[in-house]
MILO-427045 format. One line per 4 residues: number of its first residue (from 1); their letters; for each residue x, y, z negated of N, C-alpha, C, CB. Coordinates in Angstrom, 2 decimals, m for minus. Glycine has a CB too. Example, Ala and Ser with C-alpha at 12.3 -4.5 7.8 and 13.67 -1.06 7.14 Angstrom:
<recs>
1	AS	13.19,m5.69,m7.80,12.30,m4.50,m7.80,13.20,m3.30,m7.80,11.31,m4.47,m9.05; 12.85,m2.25,m7.08,13.67,m1.06,m7.14,12.90,0.03,m7.87,14.08,m0.60,m5.72
</recs>
This chain:
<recs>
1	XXXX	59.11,135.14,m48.90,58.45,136.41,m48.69,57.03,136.12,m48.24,59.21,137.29,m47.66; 56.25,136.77,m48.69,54.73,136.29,m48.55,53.99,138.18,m48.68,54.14,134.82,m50.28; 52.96,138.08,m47.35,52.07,139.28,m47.41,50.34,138.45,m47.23,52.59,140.57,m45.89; 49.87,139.41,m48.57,48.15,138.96,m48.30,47.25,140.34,m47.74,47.30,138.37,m50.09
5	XXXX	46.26,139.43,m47.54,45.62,140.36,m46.76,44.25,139.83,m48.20,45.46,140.03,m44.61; 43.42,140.21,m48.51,42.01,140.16,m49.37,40.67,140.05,m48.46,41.86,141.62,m50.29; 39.86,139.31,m48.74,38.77,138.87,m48.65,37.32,139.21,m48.89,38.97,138.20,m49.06; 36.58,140.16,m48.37,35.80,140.86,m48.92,34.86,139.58,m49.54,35.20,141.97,m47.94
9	XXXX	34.57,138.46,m49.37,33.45,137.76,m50.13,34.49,136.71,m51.06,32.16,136.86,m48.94; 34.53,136.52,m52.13,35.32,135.92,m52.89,34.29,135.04,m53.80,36.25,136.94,m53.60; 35.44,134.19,m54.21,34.22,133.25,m55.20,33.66,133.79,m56.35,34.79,131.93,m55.85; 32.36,133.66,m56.27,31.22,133.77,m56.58,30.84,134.99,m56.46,31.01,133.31,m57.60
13	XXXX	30.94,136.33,m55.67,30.66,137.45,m55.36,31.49,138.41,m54.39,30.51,137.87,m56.40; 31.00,139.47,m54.13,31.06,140.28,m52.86,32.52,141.25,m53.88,29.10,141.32,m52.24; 33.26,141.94,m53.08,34.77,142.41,m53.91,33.94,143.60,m53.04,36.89,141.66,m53.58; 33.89,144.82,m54.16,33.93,146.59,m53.69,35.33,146.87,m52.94,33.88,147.83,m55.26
17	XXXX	36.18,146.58,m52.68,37.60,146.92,m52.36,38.34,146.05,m51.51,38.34,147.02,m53.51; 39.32,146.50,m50.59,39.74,145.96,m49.95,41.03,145.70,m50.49,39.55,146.41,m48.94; 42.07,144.56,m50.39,43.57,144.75,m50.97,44.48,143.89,m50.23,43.71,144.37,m52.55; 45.59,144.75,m50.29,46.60,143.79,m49.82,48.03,144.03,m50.85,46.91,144.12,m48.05
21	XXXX	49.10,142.42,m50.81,49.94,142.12,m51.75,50.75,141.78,m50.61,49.58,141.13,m52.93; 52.45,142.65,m51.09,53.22,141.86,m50.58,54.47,141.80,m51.75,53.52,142.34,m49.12; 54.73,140.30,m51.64,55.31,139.76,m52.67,56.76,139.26,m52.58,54.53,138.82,m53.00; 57.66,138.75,m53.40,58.62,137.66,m53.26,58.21,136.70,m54.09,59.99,138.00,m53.52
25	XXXX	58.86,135.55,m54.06,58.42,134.31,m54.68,59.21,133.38,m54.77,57.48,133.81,m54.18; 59.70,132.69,m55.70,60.57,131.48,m56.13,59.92,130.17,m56.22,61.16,131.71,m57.46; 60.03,129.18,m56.27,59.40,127.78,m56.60,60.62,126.92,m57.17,58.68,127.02,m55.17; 60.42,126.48,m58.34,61.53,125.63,m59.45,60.95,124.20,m59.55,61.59,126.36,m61.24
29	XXXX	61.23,123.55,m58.97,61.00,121.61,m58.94,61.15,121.81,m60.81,62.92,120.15,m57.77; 60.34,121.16,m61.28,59.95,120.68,m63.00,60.03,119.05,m62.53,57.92,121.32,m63.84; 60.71,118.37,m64.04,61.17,117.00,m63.70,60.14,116.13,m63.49,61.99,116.43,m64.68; 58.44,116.34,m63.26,57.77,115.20,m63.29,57.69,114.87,m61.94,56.53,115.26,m63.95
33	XXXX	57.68,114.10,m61.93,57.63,113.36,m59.79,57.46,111.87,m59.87,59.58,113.53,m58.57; 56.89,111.68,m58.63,56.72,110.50,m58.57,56.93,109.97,m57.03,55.48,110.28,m59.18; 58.54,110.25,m56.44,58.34,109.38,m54.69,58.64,108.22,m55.04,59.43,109.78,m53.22; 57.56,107.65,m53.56,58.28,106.40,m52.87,59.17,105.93,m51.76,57.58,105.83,m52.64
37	XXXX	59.82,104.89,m51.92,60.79,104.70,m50.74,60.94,105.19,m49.78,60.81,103.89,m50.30; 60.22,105.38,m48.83,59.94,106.29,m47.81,59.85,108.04,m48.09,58.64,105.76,m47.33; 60.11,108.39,m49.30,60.16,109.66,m49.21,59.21,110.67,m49.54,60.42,109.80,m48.25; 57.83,109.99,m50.03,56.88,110.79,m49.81,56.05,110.83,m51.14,56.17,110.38,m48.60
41	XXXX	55.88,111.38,m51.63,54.89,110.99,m53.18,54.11,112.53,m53.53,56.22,110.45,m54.92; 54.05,112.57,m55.10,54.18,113.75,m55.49,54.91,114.45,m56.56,53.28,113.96,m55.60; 54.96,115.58,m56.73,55.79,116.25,m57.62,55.59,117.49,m58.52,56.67,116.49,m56.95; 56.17,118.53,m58.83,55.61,119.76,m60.42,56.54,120.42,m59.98,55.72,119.39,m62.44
45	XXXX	56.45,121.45,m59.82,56.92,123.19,m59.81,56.47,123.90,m60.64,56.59,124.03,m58.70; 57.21,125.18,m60.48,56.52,126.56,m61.05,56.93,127.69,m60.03,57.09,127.02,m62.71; 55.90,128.29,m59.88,56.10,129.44,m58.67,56.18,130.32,m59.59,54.93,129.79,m57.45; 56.90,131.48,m59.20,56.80,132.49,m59.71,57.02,133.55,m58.83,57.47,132.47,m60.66
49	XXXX	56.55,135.05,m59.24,56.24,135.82,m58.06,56.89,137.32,m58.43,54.50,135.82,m57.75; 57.18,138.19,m57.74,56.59,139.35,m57.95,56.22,140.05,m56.84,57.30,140.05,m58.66; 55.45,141.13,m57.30,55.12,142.32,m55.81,54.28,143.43,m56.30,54.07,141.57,m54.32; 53.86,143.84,m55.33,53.26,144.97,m55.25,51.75,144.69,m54.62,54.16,145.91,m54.43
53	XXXX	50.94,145.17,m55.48,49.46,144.99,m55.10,48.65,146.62,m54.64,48.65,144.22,m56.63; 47.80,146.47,m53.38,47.47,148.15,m53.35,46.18,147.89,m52.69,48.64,149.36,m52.39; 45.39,148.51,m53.40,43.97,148.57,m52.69,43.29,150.14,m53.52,42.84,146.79,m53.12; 42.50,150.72,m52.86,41.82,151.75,m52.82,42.80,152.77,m53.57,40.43,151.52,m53.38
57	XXXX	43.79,153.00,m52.32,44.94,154.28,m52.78,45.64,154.32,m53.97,44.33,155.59,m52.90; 45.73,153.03,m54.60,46.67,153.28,m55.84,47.14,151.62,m55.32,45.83,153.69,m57.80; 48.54,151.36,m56.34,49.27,150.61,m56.35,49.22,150.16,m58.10,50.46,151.17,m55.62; 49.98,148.66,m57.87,50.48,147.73,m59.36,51.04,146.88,m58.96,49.49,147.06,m60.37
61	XXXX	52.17,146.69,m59.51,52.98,145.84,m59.72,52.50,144.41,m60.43,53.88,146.54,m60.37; 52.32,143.22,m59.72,52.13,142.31,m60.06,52.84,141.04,m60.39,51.56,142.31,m59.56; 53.02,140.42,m61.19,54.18,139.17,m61.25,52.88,138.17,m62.39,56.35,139.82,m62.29; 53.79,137.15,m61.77,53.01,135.55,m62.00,54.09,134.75,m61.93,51.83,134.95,m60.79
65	XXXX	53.70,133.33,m62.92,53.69,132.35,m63.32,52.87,130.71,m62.72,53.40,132.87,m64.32; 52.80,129.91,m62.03,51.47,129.09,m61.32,52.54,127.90,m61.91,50.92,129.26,m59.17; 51.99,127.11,m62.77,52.56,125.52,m62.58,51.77,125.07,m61.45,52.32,124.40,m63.96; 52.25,124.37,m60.41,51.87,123.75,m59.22,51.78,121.80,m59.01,52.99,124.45,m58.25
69	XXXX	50.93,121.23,m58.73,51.09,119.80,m58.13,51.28,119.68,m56.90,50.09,119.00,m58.31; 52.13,119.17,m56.70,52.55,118.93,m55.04,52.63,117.68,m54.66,53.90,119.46,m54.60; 52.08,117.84,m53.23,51.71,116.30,m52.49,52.86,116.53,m50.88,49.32,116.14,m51.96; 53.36,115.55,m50.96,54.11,115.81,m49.46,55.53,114.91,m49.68,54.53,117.77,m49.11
73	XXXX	56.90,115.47,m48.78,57.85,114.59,m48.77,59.15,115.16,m50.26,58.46,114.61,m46.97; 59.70,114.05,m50.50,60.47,114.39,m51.48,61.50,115.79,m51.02,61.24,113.04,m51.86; 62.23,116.14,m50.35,62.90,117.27,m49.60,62.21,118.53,m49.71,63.03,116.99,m48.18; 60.99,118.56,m49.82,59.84,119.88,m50.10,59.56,120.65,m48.82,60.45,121.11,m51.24
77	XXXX	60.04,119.88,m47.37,59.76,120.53,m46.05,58.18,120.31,m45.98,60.65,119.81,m44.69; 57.60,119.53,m45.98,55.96,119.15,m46.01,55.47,118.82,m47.46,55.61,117.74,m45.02; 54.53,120.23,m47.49,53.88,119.92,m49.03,52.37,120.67,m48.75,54.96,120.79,m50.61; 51.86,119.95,m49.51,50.28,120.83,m49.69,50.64,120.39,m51.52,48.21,119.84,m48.58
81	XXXX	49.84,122.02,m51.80,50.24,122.41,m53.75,48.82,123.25,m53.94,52.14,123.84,m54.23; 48.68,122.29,m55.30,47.78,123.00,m56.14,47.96,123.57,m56.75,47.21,122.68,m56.66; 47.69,125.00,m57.70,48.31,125.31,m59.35,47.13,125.98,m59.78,49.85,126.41,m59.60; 47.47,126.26,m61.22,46.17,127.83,m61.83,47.61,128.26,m62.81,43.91,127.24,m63.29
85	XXXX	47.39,128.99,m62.87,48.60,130.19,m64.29,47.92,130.93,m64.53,50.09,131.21,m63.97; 48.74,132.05,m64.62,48.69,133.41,m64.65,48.91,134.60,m64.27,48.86,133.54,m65.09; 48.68,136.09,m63.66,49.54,136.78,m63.27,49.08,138.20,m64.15,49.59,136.74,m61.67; 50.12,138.60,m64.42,50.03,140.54,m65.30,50.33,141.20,m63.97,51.65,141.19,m66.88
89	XXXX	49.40,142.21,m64.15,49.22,143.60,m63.40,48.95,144.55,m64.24,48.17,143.67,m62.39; 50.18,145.65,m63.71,50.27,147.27,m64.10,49.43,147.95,m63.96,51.06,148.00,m63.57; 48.40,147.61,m63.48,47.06,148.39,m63.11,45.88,147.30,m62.84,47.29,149.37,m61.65; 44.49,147.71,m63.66,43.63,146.83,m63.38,42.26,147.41,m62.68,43.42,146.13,m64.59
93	XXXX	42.45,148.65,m62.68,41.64,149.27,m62.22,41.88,150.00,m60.87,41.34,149.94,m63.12; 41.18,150.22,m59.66,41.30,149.90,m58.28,39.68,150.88,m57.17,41.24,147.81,m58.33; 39.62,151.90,m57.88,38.77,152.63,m57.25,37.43,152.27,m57.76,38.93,152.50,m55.86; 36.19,151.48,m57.20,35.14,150.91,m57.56,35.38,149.58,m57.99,34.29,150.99,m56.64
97	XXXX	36.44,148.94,m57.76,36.64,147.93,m58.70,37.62,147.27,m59.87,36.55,147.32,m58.10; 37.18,146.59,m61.00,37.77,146.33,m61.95,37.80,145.16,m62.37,37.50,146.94,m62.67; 39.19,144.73,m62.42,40.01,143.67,m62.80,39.25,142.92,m64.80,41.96,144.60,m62.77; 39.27,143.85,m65.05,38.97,144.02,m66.07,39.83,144.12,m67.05,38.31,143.39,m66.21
101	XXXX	41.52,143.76,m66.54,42.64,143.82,m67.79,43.55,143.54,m67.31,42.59,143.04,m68.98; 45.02,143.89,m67.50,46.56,143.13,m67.05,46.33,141.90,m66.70,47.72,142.99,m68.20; 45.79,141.05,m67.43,46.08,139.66,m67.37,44.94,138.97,m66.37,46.07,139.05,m68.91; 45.53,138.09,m65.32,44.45,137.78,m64.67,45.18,136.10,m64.91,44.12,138.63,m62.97
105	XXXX	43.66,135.29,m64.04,44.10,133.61,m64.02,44.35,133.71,m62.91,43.13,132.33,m64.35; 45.38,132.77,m62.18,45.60,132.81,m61.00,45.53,131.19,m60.17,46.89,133.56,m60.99; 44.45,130.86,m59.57,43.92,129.78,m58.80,44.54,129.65,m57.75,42.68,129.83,m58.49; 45.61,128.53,m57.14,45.68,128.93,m55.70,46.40,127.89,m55.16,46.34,130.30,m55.38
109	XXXX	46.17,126.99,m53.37,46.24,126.44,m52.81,47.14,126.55,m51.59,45.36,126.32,m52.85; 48.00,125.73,m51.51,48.93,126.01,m50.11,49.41,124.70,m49.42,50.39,126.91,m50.47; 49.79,125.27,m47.91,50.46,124.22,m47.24,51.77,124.72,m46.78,49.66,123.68,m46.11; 52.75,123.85,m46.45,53.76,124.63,m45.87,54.58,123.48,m44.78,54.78,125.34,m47.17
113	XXXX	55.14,123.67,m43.82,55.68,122.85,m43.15,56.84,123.38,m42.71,54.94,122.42,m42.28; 58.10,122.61,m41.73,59.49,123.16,m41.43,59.65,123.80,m40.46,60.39,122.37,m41.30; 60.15,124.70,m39.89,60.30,125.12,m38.91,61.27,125.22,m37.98,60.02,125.78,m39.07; 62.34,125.30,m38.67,63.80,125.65,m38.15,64.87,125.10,m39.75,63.88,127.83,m37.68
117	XXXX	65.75,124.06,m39.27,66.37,124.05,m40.28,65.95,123.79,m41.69,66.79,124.95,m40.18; 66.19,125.15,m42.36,65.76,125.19,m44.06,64.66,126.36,m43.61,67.27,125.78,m45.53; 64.06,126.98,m42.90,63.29,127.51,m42.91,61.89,127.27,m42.34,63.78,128.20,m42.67; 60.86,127.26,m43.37,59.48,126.94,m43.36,58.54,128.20,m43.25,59.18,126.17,m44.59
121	XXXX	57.15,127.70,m42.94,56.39,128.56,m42.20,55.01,127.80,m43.37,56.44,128.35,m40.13; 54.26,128.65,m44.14,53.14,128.07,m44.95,51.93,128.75,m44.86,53.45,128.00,m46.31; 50.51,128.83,m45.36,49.58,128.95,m45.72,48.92,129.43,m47.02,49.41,128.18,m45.43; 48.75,129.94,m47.81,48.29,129.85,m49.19,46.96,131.02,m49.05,49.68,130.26,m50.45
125	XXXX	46.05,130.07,m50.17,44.85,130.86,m50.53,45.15,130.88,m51.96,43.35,130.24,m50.12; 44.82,132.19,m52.54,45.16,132.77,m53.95,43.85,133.74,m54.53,46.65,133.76,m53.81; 43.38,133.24,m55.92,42.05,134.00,m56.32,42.61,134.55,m57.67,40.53,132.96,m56.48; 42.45,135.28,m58.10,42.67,136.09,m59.19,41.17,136.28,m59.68,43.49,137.46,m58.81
129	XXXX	41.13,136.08,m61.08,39.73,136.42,m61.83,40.31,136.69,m63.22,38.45,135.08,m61.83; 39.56,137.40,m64.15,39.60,137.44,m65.37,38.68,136.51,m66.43,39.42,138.63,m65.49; 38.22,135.50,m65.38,36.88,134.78,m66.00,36.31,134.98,m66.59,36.74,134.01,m66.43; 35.90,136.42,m66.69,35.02,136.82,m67.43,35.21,137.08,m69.03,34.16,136.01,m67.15
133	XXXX	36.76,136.83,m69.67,36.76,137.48,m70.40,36.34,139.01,m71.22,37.31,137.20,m70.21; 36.89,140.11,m70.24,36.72,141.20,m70.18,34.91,141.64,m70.26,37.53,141.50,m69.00; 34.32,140.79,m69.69,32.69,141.65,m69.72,32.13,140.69,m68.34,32.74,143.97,m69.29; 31.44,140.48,m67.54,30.15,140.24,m66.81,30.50,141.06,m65.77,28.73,140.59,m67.54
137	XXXX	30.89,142.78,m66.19,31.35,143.87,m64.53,32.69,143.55,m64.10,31.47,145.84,m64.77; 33.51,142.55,m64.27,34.38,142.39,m63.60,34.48,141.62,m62.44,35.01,142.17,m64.23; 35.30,142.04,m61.67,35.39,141.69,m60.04,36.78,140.99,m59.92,35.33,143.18,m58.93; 37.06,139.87,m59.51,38.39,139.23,m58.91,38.50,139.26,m57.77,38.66,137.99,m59.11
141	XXXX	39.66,138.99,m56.97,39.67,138.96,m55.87,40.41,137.83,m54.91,39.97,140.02,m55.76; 40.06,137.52,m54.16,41.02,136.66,m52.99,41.85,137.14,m52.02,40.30,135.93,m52.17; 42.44,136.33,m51.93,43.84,136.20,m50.68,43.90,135.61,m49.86,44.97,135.83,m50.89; 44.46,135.74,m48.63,44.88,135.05,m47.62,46.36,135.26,m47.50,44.13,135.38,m46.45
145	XXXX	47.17,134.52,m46.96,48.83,134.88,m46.93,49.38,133.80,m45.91,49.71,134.69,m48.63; 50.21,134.40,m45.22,51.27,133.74,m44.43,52.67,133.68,m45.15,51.42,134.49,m43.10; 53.40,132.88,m45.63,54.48,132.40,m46.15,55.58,132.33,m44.86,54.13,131.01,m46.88; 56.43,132.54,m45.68,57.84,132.37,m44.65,58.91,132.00,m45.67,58.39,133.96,m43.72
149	XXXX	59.08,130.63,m45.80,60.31,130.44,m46.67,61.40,130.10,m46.07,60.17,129.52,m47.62; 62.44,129.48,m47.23,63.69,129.39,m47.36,64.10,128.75,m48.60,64.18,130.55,m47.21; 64.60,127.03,m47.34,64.64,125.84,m49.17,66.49,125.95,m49.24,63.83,123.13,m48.90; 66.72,126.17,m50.66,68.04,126.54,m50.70,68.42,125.19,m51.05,68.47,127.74,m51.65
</recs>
């Protein structure tokens, strides 16, 4: 379970809108890996998401896709992960600002560590852009999020 909070200065420009996402989220180990003896190497996921996105009085339903690289222990209690994908949204348009289309790229960075048991406590920064497919007036946006998992 993961809630973001948005970033009014995002990469490479200022966001008209404020937003927040709260999501669920899966992560699927993909067979490439590489530990060593000790336990520790790296490894390939795929996150996948869904939720609800709401900024300037309307709502969309958002779900994503991120192949991820992960650095940390083989068990997946300590990891820092890279990925880029994709995510579709039901709505791209957001008061004064525009997505520019369903389909966004999705950039994004995390840490996560153990807390209790099987339950972990993480970090993630998440940017959504249309790279400019859509036109030059489009606006992406960033995330901040506190993670709270659960390794089954």
């Amino acid at each position: 379970m993961r809630a973001r909070l948005s970033e009014k200065t995002l990469i490479g420009e200022d966001a008209p809108e404020d937003f927040e996402e709260y999501d669920v989220s899966a992560n699927f180990g993909l067979p490439w890996k590489d530990y060593y003896n000790l336990g520790w190497g790296m490894g390939t996921r795929l996150m996948g998401s869904a939720g609800i996105l709401r900024g300037a009085g309307k709502n969309a339903l958002v779900v994503s896709l991120i192949p991820e690289l992960t650095l940390g222990s083989e068990d997946g209690r300590f990891t820092l992960d890279m990925g880029a994908g994709g995510a579709l949204f039901s709505r791209h348009r957001f008061g004064k600002q525009d997505y520019g289309g369903p389909f966004q790229f999705a950039l994004t960075l995390g840490v996560s560590i153990p807390v209790y048991k099987n339950l972990g406590l993480g970090y993630r920064f998440l940017h959504y852009s249309d790279a400019g497919v859509n036109g030059s007036d489009t606006t992406g946006a960033d995330f901040h999020m506190i993670e709270l998992s659960h390794k089954f």
